[in-house]
PyMOL Python script that loads the backbone (N, CA, C, O; Angstrom):
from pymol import cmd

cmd.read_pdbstr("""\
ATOM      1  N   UNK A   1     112.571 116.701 134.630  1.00  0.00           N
ATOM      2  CA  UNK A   1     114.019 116.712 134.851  1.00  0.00           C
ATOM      3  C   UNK A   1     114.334 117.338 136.222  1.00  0.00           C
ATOM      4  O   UNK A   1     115.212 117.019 137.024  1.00  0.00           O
ATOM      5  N   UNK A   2     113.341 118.373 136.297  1.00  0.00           N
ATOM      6  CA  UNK A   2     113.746 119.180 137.621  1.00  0.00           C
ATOM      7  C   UNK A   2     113.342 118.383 138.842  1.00  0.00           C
ATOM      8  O   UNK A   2     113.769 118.440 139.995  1.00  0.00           O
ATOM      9  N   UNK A   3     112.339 117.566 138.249  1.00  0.00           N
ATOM     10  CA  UNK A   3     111.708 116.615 139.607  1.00  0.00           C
ATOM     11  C   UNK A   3     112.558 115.471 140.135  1.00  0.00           C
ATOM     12  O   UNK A   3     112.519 114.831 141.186  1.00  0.00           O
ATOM     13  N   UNK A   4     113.462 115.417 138.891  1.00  0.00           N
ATOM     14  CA  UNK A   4     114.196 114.042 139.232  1.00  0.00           C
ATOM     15  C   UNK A   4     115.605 114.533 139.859  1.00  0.00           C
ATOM     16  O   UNK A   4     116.151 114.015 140.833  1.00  0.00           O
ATOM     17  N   UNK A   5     115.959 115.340 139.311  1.00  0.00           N
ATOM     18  CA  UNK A   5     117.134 116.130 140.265  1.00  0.00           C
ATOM     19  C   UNK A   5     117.213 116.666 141.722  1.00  0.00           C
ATOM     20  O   UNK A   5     118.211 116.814 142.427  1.00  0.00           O
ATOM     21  N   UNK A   6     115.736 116.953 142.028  1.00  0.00           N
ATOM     22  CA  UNK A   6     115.172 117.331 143.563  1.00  0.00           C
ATOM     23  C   UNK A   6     115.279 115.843 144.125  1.00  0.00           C
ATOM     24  O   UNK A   6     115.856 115.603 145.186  1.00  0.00           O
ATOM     25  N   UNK A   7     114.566 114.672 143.183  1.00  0.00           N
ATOM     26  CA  UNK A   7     114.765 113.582 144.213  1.00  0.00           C
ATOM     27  C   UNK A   7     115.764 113.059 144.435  1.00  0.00           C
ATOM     28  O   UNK A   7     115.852 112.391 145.466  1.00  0.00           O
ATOM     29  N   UNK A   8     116.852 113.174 143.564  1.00  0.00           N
ATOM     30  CA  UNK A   8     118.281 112.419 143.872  1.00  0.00           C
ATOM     31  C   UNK A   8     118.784 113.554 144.817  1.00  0.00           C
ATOM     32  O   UNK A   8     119.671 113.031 145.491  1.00  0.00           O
ATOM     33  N   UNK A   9     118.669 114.608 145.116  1.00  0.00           N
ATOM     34  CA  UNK A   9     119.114 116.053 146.341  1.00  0.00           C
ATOM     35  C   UNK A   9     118.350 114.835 147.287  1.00  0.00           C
ATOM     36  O   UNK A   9     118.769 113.698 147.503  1.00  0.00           O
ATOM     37  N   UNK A  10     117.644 115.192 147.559  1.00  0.00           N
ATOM     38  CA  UNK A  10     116.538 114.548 148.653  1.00  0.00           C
ATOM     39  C   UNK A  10     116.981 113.048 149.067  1.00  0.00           C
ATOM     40  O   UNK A  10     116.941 112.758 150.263  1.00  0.00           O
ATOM     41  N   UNK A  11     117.333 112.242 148.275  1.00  0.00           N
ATOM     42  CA  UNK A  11     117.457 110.870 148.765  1.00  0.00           C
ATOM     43  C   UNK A  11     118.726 110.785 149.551  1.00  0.00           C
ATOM     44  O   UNK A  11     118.755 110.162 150.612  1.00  0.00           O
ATOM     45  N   UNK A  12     120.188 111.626 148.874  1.00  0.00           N
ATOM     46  CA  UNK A  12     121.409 112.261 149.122  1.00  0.00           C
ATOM     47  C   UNK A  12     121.201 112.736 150.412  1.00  0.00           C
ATOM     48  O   UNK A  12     121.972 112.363 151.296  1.00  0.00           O
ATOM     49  N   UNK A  13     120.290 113.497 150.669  1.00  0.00           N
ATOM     50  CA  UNK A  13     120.821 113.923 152.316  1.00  0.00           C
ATOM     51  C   UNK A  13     120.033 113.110 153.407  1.00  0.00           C
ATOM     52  O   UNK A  13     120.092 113.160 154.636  1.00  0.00           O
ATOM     53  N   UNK A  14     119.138 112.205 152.395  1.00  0.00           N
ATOM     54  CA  UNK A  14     118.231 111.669 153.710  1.00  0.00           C
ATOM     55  C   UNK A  14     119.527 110.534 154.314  1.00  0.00           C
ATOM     56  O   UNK A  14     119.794 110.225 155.475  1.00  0.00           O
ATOM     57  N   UNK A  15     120.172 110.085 152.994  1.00  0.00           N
ATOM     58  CA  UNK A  15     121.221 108.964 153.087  1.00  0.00           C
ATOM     59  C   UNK A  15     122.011 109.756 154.086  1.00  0.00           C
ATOM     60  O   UNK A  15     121.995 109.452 155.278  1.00  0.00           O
ATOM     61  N   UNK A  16     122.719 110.793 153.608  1.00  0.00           N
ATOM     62  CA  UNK A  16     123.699 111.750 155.260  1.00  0.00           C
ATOM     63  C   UNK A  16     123.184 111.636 156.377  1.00  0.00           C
ATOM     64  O   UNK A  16     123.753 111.076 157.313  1.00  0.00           O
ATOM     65  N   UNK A  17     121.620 112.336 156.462  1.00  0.00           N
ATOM     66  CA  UNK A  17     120.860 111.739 157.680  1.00  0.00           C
ATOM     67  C   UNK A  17     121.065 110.590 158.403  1.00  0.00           C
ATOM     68  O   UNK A  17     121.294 110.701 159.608  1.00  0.00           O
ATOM     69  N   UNK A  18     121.029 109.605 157.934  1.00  0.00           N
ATOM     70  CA  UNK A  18     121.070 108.265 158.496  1.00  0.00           C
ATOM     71  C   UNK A  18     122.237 108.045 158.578  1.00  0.00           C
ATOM     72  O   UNK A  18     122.471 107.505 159.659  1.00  0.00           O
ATOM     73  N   UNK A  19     123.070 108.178 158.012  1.00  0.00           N
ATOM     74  CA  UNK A  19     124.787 107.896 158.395  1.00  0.00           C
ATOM     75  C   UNK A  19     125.266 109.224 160.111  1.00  0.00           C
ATOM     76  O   UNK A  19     126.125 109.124 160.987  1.00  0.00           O
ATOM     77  N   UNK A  20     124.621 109.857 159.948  1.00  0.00           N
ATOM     78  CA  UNK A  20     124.401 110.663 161.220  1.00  0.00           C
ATOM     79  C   UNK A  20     124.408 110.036 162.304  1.00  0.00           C
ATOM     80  O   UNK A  20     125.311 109.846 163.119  1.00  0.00           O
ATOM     81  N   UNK A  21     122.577 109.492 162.252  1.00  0.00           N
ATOM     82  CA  UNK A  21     122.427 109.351 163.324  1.00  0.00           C
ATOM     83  C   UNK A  21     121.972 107.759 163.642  1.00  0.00           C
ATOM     84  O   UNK A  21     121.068 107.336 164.364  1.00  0.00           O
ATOM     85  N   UNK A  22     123.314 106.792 162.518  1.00  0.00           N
ATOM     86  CA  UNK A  22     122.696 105.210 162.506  1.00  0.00           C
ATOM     87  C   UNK A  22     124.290 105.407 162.498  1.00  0.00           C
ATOM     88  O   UNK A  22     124.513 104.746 161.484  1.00  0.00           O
ATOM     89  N   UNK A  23     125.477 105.822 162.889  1.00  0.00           N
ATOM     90  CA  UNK A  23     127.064 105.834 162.388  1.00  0.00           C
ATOM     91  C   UNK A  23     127.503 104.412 162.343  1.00  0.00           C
ATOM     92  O   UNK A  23     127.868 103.735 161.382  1.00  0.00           O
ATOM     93  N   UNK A  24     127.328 103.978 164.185  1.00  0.00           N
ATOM     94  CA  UNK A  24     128.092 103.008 164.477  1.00  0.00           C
ATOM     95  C   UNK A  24     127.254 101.761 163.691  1.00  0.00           C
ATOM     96  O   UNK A  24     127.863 100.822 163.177  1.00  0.00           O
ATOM     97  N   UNK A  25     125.969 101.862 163.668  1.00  0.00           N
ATOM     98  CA  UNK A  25     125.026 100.786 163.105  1.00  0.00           C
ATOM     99  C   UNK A  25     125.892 100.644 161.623  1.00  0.00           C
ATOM    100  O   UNK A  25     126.304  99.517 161.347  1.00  0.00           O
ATOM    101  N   UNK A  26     126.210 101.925 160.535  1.00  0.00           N
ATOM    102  CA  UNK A  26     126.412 101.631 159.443  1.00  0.00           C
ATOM    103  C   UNK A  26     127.698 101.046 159.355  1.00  0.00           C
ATOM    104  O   UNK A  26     127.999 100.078 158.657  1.00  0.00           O
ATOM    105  N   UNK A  27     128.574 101.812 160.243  1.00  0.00           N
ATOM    106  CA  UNK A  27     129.984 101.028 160.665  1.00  0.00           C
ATOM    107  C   UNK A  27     130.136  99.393 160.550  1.00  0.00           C
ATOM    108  O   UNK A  27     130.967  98.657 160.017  1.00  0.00           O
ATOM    109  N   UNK A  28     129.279  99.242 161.091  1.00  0.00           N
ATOM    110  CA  UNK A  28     128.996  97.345 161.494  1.00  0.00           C
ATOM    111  C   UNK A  28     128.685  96.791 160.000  1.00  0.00           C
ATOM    112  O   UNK A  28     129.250  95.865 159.418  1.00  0.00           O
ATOM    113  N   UNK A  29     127.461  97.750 159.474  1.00  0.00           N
ATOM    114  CA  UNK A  29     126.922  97.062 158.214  1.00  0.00           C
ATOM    115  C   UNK A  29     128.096  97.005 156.600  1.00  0.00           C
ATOM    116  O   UNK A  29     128.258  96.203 155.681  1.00  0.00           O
ATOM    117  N   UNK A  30     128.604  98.163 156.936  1.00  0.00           N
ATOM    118  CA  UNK A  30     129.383  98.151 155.621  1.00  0.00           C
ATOM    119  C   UNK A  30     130.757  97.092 156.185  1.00  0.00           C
ATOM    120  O   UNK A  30     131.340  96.537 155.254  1.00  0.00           O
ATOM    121  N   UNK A  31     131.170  96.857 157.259  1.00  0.00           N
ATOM    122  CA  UNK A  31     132.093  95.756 157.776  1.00  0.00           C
ATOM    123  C   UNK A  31     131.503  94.164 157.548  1.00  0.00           C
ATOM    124  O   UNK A  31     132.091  93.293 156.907  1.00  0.00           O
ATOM    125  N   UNK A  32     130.518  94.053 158.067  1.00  0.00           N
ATOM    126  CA  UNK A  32     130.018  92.968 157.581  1.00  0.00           C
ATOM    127  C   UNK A  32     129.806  92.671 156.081  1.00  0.00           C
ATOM    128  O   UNK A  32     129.953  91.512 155.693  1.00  0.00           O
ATOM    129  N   UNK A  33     129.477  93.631 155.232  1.00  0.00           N
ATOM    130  CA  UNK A  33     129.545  93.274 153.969  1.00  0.00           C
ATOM    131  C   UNK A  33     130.635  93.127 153.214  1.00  0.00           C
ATOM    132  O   UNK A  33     130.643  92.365 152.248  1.00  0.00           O
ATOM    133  N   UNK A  34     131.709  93.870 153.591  1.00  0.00           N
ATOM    134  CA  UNK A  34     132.785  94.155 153.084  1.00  0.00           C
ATOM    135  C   UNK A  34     133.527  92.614 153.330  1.00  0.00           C
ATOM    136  O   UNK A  34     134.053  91.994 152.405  1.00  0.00           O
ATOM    137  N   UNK A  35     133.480  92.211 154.478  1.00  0.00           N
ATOM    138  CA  UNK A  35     133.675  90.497 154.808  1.00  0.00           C
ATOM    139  C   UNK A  35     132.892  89.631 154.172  1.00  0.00           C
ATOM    140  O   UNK A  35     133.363  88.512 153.968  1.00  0.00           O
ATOM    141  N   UNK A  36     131.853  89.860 153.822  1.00  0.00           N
ATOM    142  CA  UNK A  36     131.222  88.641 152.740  1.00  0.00           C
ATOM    143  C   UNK A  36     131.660  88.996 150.997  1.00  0.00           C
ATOM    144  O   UNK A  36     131.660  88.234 150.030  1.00  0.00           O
ATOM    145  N   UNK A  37     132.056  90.637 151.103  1.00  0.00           N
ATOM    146  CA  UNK A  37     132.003  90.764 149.735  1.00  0.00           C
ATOM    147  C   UNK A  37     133.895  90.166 149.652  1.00  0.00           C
ATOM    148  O   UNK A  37     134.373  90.033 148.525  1.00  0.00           O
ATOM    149  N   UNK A  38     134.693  89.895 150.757  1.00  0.00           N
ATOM    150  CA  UNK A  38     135.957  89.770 150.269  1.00  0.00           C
ATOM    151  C   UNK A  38     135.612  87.855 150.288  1.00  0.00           C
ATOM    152  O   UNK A  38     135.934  86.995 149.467  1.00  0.00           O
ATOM    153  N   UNK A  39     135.086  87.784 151.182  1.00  0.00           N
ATOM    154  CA  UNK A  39     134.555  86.037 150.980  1.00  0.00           C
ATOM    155  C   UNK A  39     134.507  85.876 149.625  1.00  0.00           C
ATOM    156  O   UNK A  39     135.071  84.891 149.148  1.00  0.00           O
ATOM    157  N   UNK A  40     134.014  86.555 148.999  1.00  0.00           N
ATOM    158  CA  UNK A  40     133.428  85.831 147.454  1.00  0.00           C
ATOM    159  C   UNK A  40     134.654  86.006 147.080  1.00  0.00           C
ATOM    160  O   UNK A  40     135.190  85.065 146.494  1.00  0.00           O
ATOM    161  N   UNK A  41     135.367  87.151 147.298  1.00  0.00           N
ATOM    162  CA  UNK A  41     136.518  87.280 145.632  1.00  0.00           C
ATOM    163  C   UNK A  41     137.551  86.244 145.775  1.00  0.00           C
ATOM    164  O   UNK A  41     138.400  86.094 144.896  1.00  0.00           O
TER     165      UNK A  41
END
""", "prot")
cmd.dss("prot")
cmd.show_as("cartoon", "prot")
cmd.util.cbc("prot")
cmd.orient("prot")
């Protein structure tokens, strides 16, 4: 239990990490999806 709670901590900031230092990259990516995901509806 304790192992699995360290890895969801751990995956959580690696994800912050990368929104850090990928911003404008994720900027683009969640825009682009957000345009295919309104395509579908």
């Amino acid at each position: 239990m304790r192992g699995l709670l360290f890895f969801c901590v751990n995956k959580f900031f690696n994800f912050k990490k990368e929104i850090t230092f990928n911003r404008e990259y994720n900027i683009l990516y969640v825009k682009f999806w957000r345009g295919h995901l309104l395509d579908l509806y």
